[in-house]
mmCIF file of the protein (N, C-alpha, C, O) and its ligand, coordinates in Angstrom:
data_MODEL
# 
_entry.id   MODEL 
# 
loop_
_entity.id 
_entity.type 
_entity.pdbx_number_of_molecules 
1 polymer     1 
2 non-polymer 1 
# 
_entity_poly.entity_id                      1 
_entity_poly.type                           'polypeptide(L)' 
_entity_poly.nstd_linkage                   no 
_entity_poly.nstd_monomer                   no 
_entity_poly.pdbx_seq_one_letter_code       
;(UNK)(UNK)(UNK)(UNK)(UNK)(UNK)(UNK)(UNK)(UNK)(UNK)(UNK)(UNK)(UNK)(UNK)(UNK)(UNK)
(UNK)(UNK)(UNK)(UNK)(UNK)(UNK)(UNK)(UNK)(UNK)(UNK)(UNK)(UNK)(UNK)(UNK)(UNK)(UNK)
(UNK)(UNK)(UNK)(UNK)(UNK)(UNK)(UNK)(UNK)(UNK)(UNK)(UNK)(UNK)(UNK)(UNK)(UNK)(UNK)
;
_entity_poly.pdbx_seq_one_letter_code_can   XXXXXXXXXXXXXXXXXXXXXXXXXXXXXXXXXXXXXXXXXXXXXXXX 
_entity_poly.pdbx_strand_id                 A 
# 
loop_
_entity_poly_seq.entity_id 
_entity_poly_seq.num 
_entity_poly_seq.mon_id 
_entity_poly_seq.hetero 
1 1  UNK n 
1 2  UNK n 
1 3  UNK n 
1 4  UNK n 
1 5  UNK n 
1 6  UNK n 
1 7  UNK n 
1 8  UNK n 
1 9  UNK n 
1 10 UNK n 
1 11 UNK n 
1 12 UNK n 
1 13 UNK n 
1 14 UNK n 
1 15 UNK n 
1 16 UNK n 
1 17 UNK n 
1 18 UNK n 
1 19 UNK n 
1 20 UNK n 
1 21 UNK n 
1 22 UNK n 
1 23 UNK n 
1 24 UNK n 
1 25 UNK n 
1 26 UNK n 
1 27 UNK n 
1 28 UNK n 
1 29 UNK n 
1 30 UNK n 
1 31 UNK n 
1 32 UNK n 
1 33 UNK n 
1 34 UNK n 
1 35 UNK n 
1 36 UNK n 
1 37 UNK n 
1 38 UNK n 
1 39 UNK n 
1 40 UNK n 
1 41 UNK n 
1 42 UNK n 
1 43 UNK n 
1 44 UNK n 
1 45 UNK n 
1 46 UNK n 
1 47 UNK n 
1 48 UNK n 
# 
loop_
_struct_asym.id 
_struct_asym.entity_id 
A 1 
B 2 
# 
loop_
_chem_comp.id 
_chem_comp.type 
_chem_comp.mon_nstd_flag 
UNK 'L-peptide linking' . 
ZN  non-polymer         . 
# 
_pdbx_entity_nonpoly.entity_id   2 
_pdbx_entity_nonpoly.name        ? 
_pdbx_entity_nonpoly.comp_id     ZN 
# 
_pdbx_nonpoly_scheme.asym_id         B 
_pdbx_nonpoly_scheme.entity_id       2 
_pdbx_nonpoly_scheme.mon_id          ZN 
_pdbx_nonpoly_scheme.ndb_seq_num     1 
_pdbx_nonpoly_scheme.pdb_seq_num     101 
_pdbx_nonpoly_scheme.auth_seq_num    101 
_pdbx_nonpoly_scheme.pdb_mon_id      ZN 
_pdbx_nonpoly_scheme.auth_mon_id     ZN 
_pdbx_nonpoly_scheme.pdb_strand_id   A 
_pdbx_nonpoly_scheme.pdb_ins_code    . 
# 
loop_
_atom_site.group_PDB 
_atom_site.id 
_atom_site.type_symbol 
_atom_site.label_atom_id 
_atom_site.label_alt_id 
_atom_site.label_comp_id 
_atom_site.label_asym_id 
_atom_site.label_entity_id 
_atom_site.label_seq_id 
_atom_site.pdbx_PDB_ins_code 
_atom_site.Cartn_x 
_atom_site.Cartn_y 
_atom_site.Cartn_z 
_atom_site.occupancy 
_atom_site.B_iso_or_equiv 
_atom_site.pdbx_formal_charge 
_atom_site.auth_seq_id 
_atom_site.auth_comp_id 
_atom_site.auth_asym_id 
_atom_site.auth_atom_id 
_atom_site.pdbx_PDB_model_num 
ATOM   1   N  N  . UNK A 1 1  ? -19.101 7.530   6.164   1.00 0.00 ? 1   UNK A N  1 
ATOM   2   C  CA . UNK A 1 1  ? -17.874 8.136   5.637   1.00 0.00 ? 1   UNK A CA 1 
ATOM   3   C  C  . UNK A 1 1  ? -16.796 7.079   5.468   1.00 0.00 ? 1   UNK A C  1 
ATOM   4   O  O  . UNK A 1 1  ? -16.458 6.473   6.484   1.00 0.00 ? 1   UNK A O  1 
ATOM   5   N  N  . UNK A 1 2  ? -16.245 6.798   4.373   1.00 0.00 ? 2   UNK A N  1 
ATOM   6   C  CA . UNK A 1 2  ? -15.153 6.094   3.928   1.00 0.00 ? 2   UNK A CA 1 
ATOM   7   C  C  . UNK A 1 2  ? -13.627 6.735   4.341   1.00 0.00 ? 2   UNK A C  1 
ATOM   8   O  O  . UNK A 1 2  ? -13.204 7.735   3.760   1.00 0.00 ? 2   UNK A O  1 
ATOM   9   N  N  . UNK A 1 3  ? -13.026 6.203   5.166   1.00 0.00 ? 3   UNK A N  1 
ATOM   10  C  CA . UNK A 1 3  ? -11.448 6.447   5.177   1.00 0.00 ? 3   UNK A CA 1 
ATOM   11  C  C  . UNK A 1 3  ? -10.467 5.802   4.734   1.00 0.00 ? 3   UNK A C  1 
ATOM   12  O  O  . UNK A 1 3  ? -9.873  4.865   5.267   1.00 0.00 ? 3   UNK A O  1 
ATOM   13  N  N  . UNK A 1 4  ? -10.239 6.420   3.502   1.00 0.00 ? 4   UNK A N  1 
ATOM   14  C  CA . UNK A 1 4  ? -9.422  5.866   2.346   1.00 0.00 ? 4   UNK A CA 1 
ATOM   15  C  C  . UNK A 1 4  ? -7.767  6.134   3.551   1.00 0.00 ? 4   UNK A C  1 
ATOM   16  O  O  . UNK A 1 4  ? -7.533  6.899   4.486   1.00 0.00 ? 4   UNK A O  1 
ATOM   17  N  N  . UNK A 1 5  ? -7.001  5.084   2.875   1.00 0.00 ? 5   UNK A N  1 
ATOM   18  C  CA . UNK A 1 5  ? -5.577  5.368   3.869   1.00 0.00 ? 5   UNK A CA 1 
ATOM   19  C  C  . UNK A 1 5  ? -4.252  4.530   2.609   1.00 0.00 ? 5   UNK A C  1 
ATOM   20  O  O  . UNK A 1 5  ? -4.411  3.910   1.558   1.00 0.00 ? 5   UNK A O  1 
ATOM   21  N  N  . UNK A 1 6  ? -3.419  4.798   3.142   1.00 0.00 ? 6   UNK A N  1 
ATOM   22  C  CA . UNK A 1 6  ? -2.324  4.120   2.215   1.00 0.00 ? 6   UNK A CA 1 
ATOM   23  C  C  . UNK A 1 6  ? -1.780  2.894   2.599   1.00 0.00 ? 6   UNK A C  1 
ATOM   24  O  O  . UNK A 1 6  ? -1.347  2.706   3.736   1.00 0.00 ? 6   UNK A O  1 
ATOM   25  N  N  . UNK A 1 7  ? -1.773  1.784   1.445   1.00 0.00 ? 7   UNK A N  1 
ATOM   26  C  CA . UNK A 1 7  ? -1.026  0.782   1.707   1.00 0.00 ? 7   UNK A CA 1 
ATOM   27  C  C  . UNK A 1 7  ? 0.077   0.471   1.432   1.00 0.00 ? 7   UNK A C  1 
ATOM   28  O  O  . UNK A 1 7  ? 0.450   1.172   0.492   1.00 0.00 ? 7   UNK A O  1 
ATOM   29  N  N  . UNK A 1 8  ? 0.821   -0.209  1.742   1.00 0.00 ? 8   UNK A N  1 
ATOM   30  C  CA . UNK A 1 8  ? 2.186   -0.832  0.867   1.00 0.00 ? 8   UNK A CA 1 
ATOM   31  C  C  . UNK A 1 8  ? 2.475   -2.207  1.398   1.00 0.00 ? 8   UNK A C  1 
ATOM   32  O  O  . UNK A 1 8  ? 2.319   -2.838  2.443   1.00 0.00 ? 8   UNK A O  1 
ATOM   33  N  N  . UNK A 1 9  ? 3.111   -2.427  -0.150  1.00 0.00 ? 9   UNK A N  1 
ATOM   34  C  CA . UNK A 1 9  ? 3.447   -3.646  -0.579  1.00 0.00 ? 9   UNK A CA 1 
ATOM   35  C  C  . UNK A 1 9  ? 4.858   -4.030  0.304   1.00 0.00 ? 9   UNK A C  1 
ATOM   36  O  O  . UNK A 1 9  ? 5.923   -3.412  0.280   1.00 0.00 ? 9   UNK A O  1 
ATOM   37  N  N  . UNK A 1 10 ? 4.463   -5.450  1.220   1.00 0.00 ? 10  UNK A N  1 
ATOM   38  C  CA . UNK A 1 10 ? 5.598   -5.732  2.225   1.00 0.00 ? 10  UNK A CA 1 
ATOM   39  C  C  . UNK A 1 10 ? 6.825   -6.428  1.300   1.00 0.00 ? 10  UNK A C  1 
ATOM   40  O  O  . UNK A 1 10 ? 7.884   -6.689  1.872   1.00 0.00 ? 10  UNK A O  1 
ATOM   41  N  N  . UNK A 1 11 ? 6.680   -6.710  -0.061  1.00 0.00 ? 11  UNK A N  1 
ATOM   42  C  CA . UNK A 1 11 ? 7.758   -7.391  -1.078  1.00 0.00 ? 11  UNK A CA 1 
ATOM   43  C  C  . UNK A 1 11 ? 8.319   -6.536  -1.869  1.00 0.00 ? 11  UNK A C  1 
ATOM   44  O  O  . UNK A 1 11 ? 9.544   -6.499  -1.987  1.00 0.00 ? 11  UNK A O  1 
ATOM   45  N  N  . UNK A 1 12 ? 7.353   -5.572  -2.647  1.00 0.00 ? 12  UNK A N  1 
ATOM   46  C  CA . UNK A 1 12 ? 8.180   -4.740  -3.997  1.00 0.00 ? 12  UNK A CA 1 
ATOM   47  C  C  . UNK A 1 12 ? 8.133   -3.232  -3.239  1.00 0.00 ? 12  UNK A C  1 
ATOM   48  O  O  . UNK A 1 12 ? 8.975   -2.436  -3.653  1.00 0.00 ? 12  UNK A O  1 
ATOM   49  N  N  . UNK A 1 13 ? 6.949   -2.614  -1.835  1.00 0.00 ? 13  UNK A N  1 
ATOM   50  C  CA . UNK A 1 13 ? 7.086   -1.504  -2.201  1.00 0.00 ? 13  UNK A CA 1 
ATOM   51  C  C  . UNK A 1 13 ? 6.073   -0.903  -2.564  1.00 0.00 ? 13  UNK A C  1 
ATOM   52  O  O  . UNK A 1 13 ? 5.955   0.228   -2.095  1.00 0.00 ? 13  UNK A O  1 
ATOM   53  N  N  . UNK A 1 14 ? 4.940   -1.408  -3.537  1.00 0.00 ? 14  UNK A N  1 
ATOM   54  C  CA . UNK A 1 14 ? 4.270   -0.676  -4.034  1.00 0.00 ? 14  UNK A CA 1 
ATOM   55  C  C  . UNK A 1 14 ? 3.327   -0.038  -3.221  1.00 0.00 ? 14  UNK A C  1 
ATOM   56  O  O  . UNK A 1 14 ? 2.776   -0.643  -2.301  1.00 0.00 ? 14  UNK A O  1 
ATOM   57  N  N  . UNK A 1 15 ? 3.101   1.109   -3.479  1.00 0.00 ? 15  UNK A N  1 
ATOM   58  C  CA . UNK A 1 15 ? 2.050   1.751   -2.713  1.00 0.00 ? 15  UNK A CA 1 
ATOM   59  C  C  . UNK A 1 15 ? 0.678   2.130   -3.327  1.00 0.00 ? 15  UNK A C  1 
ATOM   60  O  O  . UNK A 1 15 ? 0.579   2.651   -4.438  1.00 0.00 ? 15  UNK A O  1 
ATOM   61  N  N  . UNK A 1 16 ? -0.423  1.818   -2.485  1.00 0.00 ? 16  UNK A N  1 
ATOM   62  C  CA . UNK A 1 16 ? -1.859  1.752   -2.954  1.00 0.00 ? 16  UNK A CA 1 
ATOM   63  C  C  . UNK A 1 16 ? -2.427  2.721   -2.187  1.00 0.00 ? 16  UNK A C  1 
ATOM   64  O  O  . UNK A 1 16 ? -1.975  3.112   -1.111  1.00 0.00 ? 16  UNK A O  1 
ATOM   65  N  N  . UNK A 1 17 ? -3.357  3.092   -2.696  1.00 0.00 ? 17  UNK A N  1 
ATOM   66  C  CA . UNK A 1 17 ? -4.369  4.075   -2.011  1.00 0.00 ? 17  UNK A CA 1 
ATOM   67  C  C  . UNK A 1 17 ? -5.611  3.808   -1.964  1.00 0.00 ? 17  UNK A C  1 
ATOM   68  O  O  . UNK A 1 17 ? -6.099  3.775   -3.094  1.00 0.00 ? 17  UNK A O  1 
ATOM   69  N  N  . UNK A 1 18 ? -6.522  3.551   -0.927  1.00 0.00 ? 18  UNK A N  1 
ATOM   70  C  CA . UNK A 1 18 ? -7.961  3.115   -0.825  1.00 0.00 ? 18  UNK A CA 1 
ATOM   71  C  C  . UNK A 1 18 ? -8.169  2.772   0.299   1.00 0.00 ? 18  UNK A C  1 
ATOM   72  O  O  . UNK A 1 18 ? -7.359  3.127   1.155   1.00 0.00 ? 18  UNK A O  1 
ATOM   73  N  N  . UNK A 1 19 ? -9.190  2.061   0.634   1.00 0.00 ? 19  UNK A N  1 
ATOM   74  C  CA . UNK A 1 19 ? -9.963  1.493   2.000   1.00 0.00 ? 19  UNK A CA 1 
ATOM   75  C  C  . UNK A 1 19 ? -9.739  0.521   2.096   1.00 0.00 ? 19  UNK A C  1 
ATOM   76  O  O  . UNK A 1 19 ? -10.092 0.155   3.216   1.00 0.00 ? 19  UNK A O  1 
ATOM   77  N  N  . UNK A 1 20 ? -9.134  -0.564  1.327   1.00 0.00 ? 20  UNK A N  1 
ATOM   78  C  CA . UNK A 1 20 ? -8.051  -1.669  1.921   1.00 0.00 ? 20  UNK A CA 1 
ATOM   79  C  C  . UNK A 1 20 ? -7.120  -2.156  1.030   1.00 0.00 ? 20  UNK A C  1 
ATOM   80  O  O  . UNK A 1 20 ? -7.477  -1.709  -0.061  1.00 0.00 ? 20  UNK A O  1 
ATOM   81  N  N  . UNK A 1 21 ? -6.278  -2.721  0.903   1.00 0.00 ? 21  UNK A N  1 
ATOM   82  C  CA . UNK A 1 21 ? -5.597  -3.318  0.475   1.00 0.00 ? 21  UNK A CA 1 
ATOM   83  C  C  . UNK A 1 21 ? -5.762  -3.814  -0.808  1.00 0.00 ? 21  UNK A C  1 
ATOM   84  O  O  . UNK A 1 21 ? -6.948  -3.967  -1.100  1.00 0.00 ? 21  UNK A O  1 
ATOM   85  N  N  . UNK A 1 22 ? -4.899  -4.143  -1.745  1.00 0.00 ? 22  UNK A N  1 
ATOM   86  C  CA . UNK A 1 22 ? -5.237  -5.097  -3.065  1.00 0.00 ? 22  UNK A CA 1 
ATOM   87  C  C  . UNK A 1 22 ? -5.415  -6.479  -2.298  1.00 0.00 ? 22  UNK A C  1 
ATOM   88  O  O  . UNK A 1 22 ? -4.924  -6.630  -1.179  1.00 0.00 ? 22  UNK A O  1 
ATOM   89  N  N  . UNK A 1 23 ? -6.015  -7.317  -2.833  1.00 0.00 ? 23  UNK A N  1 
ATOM   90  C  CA . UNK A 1 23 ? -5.624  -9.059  -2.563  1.00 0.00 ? 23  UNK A CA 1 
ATOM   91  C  C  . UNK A 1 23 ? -4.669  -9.444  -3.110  1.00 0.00 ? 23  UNK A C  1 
ATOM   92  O  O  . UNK A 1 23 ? -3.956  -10.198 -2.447  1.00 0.00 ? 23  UNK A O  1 
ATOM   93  N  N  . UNK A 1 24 ? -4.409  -9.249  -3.949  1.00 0.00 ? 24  UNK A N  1 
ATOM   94  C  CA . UNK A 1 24 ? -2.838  -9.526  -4.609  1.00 0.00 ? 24  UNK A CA 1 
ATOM   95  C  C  . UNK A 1 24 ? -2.404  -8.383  -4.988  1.00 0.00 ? 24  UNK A C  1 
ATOM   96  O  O  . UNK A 1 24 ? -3.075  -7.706  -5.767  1.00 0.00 ? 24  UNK A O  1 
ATOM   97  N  N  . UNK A 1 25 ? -1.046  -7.898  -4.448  1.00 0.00 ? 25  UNK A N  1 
ATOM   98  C  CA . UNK A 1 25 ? -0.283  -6.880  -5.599  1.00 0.00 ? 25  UNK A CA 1 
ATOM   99  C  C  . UNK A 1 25 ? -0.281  -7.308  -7.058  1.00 0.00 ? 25  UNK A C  1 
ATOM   100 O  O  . UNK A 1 25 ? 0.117   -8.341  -7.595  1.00 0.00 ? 25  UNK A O  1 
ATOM   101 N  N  . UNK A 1 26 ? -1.029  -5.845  -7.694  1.00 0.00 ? 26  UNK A N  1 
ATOM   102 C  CA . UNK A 1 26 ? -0.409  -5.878  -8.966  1.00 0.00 ? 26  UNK A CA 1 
ATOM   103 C  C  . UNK A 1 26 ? 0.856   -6.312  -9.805  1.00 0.00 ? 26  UNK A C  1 
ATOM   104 O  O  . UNK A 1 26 ? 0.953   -7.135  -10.716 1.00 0.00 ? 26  UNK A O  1 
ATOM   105 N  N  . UNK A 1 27 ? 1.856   -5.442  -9.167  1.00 0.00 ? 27  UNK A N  1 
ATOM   106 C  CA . UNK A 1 27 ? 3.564   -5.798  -9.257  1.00 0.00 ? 27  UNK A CA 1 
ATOM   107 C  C  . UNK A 1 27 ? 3.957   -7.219  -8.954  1.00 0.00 ? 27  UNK A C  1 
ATOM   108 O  O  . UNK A 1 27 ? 4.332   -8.028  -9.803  1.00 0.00 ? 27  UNK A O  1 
ATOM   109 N  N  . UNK A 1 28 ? 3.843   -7.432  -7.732  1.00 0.00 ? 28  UNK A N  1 
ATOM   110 C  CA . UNK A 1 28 ? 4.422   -8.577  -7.489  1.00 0.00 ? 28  UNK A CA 1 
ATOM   111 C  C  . UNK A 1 28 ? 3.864   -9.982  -7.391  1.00 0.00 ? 28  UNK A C  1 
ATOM   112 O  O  . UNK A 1 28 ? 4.560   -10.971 -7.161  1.00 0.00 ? 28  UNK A O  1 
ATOM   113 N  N  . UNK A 1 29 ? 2.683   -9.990  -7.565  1.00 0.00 ? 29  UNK A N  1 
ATOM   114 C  CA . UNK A 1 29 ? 1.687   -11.170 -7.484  1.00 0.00 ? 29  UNK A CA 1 
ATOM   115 C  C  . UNK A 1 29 ? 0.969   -11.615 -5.889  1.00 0.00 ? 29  UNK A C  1 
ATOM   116 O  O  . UNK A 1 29 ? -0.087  -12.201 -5.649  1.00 0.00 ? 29  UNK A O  1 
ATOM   117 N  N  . UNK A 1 30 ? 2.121   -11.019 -4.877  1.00 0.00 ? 30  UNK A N  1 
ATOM   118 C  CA . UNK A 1 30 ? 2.188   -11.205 -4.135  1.00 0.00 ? 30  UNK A CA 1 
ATOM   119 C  C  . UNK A 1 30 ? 0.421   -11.183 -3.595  1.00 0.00 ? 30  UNK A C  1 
ATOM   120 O  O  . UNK A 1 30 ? -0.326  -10.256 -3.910  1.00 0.00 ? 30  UNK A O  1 
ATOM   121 N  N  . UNK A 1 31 ? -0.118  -12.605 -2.583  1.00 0.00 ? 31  UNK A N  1 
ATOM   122 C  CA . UNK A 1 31 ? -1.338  -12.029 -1.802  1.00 0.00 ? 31  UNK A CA 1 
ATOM   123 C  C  . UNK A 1 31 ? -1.088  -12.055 -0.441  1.00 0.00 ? 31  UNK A C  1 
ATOM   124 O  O  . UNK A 1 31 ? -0.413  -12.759 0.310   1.00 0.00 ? 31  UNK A O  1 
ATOM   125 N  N  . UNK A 1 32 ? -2.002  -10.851 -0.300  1.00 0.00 ? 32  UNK A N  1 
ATOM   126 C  CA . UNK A 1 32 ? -2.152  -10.439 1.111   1.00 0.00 ? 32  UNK A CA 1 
ATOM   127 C  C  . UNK A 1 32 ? -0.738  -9.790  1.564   1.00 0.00 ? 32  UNK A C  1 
ATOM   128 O  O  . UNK A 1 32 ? -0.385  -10.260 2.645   1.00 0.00 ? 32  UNK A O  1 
ATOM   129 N  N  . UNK A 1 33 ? 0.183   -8.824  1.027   1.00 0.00 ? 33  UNK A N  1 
ATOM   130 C  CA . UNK A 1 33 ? 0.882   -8.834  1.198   1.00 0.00 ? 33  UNK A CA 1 
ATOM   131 C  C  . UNK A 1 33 ? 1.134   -7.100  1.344   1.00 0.00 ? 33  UNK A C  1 
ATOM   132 O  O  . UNK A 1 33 ? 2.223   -6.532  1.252   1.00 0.00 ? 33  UNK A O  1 
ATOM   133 N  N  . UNK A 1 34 ? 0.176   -6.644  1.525   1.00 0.00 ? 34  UNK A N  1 
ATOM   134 C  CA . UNK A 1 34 ? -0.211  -4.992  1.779   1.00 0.00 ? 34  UNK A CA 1 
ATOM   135 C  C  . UNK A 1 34 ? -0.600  -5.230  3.244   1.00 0.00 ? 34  UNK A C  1 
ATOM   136 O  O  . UNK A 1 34 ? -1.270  -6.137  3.739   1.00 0.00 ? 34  UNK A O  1 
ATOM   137 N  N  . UNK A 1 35 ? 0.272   -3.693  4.056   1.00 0.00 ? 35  UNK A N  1 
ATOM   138 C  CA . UNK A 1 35 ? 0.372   -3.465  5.151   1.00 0.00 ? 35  UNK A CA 1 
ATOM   139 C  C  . UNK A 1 35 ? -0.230  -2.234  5.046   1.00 0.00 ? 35  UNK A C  1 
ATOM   140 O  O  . UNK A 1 35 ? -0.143  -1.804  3.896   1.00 0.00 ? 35  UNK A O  1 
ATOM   141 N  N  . UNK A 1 36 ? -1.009  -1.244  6.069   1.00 0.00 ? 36  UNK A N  1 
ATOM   142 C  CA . UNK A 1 36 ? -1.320  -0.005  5.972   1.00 0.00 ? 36  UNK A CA 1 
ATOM   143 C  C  . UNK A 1 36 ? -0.469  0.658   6.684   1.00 0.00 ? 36  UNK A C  1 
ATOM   144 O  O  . UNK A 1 36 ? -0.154  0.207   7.786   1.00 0.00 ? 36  UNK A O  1 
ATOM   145 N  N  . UNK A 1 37 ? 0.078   1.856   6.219   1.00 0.00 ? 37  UNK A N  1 
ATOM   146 C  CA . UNK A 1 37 ? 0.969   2.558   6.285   1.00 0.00 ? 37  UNK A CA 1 
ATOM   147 C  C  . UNK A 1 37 ? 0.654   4.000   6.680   1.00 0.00 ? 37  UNK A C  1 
ATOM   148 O  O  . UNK A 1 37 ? -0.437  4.356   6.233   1.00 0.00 ? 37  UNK A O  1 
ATOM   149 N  N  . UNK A 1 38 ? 1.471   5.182   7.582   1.00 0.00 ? 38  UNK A N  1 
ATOM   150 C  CA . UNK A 1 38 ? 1.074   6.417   7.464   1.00 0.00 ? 38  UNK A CA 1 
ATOM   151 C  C  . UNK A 1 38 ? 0.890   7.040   6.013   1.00 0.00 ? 38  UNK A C  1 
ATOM   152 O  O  . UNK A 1 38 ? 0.931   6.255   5.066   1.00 0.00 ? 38  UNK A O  1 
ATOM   153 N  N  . UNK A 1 39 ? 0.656   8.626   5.729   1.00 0.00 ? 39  UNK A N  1 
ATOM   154 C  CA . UNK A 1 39 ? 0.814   9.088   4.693   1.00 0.00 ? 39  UNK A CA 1 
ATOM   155 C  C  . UNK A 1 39 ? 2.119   9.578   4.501   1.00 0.00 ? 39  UNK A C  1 
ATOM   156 O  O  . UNK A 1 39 ? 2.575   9.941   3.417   1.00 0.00 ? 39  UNK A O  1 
ATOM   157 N  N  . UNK A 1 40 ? 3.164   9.581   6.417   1.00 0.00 ? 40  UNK A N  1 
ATOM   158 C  CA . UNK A 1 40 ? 4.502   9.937   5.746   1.00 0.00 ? 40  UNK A CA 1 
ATOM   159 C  C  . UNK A 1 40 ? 5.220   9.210   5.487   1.00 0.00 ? 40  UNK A C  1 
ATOM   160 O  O  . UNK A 1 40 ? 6.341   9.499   5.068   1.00 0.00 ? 40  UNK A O  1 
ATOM   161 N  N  . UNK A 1 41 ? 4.625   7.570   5.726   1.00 0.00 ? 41  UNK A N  1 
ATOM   162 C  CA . UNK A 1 41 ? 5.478   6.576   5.682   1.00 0.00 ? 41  UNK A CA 1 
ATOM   163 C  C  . UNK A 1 41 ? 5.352   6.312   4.101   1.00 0.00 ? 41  UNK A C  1 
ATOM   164 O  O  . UNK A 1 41 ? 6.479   6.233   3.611   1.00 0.00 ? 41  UNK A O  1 
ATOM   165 N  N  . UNK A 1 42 ? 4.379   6.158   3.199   1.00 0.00 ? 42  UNK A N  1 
ATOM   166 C  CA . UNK A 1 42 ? 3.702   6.140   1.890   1.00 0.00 ? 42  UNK A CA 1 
ATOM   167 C  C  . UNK A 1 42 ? 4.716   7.583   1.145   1.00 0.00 ? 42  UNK A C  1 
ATOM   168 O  O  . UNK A 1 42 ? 5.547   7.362   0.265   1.00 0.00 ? 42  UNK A O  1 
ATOM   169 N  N  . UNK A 1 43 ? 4.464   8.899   1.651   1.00 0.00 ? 43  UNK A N  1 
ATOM   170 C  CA . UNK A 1 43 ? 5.532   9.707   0.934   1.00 0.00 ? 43  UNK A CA 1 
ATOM   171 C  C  . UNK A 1 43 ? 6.628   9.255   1.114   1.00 0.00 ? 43  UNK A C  1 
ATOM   172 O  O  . UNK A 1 43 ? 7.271   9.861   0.257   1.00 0.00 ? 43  UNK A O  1 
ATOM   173 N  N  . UNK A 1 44 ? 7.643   8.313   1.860   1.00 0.00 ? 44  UNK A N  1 
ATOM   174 C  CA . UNK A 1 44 ? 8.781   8.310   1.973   1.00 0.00 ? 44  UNK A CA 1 
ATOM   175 C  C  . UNK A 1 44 ? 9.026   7.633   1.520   1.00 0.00 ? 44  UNK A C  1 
ATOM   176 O  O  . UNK A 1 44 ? 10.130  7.941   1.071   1.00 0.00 ? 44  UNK A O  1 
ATOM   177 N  N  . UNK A 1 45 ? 8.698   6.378   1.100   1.00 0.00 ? 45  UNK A N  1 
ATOM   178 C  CA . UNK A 1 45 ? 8.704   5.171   0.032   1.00 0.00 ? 45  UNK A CA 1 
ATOM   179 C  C  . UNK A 1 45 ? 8.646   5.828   -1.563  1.00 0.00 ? 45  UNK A C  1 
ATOM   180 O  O  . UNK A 1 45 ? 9.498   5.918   -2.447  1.00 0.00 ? 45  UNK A O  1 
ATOM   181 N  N  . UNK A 1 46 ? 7.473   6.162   -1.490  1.00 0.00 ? 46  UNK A N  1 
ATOM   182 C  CA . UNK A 1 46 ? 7.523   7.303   -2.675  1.00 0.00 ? 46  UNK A CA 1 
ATOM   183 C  C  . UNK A 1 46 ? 8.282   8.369   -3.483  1.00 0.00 ? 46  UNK A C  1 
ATOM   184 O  O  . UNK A 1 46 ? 8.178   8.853   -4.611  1.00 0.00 ? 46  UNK A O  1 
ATOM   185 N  N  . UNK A 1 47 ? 9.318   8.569   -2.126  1.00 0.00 ? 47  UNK A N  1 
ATOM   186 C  CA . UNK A 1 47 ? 10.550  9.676   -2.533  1.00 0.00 ? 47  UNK A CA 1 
ATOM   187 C  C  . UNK A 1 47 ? 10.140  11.163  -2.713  1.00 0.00 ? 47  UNK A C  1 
ATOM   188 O  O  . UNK A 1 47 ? 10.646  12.004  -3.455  1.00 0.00 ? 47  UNK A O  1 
ATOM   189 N  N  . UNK A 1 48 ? 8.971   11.294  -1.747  1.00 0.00 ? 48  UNK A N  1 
ATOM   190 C  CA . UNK A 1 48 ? 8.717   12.577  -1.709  1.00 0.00 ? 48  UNK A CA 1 
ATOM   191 C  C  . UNK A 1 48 ? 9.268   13.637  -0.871  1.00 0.00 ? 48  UNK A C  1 
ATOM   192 O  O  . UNK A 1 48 ? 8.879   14.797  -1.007  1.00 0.00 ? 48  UNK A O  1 
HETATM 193 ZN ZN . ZN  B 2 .  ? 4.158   -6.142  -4.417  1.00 0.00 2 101 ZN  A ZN 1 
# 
C-alpha cells in the first residue's frame, strides 16, 4: 500500500501531492526543497 501525503515547497509554497517530494520544484527551481506537511497544514497554505 502506497501512502501518498502532502508536500510543500520550503521557498515559494507550492504544494505537491504524492509519495515524495519533487527533486526540484516546478515553480521555483528550487532542489530538495519540499518538506512533508499535514493535510491541514497543505489546506492552510492552500487557503482552504
Ligand atoms: Zn518552490
Amino acid at each position: 500500500m502506497v501512502n501518498k501525503t502532502f508536500w510543500r515547497c520550503n521557498i515559494c509554497n507550492d504544494i505537491h501531492y504524492g509519495i515524495a517530494g519533487p527533486e526540484t520544484c516546478p515553480t521555483c527551481q528550487t532542489k530538495n526543497a519540499y518538506v512533508e506537511v499535514t493535510k491541514e497544514e497543505a489546506q492552510k497554505v492552500m487557503g482552504f
